[in-house]
N, C-alpha and C positions, 0 to 999 in steps of 0.2 A: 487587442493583445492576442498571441497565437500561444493556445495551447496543447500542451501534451499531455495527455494522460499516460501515464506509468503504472504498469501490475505487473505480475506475475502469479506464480503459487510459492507455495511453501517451501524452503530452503533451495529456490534457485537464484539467491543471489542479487535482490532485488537494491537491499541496504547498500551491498557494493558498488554498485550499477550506481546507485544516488550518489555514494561519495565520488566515483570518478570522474560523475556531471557536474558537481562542484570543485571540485578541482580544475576543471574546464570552465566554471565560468557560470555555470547555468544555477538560477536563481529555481529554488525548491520547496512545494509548500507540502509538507508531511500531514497526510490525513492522521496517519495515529499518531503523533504526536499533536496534533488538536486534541482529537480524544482523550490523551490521556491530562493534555491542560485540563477538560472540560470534566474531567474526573477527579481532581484533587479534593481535599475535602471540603466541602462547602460549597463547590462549582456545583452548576445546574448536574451537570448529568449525574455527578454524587449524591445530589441529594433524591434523586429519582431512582439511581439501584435501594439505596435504602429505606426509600416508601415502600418502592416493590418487593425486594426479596428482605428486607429487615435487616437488623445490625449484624447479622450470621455472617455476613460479607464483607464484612470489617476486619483487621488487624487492629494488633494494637497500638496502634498508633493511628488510629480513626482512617489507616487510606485503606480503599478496596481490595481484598484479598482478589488480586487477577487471576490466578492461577483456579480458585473457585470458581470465578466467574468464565473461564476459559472452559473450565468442564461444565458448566450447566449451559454453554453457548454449543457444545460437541455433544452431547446427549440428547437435550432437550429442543427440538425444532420450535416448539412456542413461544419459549422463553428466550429462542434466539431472534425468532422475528418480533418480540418485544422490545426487545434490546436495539435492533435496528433500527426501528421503526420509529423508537425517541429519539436516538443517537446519530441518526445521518443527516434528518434537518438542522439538525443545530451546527453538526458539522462542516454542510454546505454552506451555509449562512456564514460561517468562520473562512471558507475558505474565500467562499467571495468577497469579502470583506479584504482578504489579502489580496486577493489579483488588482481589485482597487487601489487598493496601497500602492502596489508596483505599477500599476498603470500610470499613476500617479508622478512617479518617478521617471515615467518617461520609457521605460520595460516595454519590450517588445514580444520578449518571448517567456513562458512558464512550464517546468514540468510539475505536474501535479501528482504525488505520488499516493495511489487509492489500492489497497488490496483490491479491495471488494469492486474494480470498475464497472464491468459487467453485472455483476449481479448487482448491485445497487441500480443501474439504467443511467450510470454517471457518465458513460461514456456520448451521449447527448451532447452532452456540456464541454466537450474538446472538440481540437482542429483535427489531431492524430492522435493513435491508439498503440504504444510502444509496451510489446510484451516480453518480461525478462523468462528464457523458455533455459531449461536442462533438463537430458536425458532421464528415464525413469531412475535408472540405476545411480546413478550420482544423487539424484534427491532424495533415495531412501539413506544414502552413505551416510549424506551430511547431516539428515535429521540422528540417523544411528550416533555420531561422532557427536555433534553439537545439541544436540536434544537428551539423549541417552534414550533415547525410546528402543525399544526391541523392536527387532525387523517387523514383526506381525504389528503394530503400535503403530512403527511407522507409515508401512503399507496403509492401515486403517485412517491416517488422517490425510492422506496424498488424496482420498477416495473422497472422505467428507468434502472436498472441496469441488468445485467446477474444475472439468477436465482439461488438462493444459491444452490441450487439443483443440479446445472450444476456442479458448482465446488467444491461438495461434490464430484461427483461421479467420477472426475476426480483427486482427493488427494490421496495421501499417508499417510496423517494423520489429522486427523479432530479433532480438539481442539473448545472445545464444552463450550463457555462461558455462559450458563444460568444459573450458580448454584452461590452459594452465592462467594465473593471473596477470601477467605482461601482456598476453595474449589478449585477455577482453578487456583489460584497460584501452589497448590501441584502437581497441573496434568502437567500445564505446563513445573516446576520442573523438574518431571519423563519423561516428553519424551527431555527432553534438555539431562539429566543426559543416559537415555535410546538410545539416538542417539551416544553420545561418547564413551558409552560401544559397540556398534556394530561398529564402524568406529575403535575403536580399535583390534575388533576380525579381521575384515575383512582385518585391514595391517599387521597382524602379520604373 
């Protein structure tokens, strides 16, 4: 099976990017949404924030206060490479577990949607490396608009992350989400549509 690994950074339109591939057709496996299956209560990975950091991480309603866990993963480097460091094999394991699945089915092609490509060393494990890239200026906009962070907030977490730059220069295809929305649906389109014409030259 041929796959894709899908990233980006932070509010360049990643979520979007995935809906337009499904709408095309293209079959999707959501690392954070593994995550957060493997986070409900009583799931493996719930029960391991709450060995580690105690019931303080809880709501009430016994599921993980994320938004907690989202600030001590942005503060604290230890406890972010702890968190990782349980949480990406189990995640792997799930995700292969699904390419099986689909293999299964006779699936030819998968995009794999992983923030963390790169830094995790996931990108190994794909055929191609398609990064969803936008302007500085547009990602601070939409964190400002859709996050509510202050310019200086926003700025600060564009930074905590690996620089777009990095994993521009390491893609195979850079899907460039700043132009208006008809616009990178069509693009998206053409390289989903433009992917299954090469995968079918190249088995024939």
């Amino acid at each position: 099976m041929y796959k894709i690994g899908l990233t980006g950074g932070i509010a360049c339109g990643k979520s979007t990017v995935c809906s337009f591939l499904r709408q095309a057709g293209a079959d999707i496996i959501d690392t954070d949404k593994i995550a957060h299956e493997l986070s409900l209560p009583g799931q493996v990975l719930w029960q391991a924030y709450v060995e580690h950091f105690g019931r303080k991480i809880l709501g009430a309603d016994e599921s993980l206060d994320r938004r907690m866990i989202g600030n001590i993963v942005f503060t604290d480097n230890s406890e972010k490479e702890w968190i990782n460091n349980v949480s990406h094999p189990l995640i792997l394991q799930r995700v292969q577990k699904r390419i099986e699945e689909l293999a299964n089915k006779k699936k030819k092609v998968v995009i794999i949607d992983v923030p963390l490509l790169f830094e995790t060393g996931w990108d190994k494990y794909v055929d191609e490396k398609w990064v969803v890239f936008v302007d500085k200026k547009t990602q601070v906009k939409r964190l400002i608009t859709r996050n509510r962070y202050s310019f200086a907030e926003a700025k600060r977490r564009i930074r905590a992350q690996m620089p777009l730059a990095c994993k521009v220069k390491q893609a195979d295809r850079v899907i460039n989400t700043s132009y208006e929305i008809a616009r990178n649906k069509r693009r998206v389109f053409r390289l989903w549509y433009s992917l299954l014409k090469r995968l079918e030259y190249k088995n024939e």
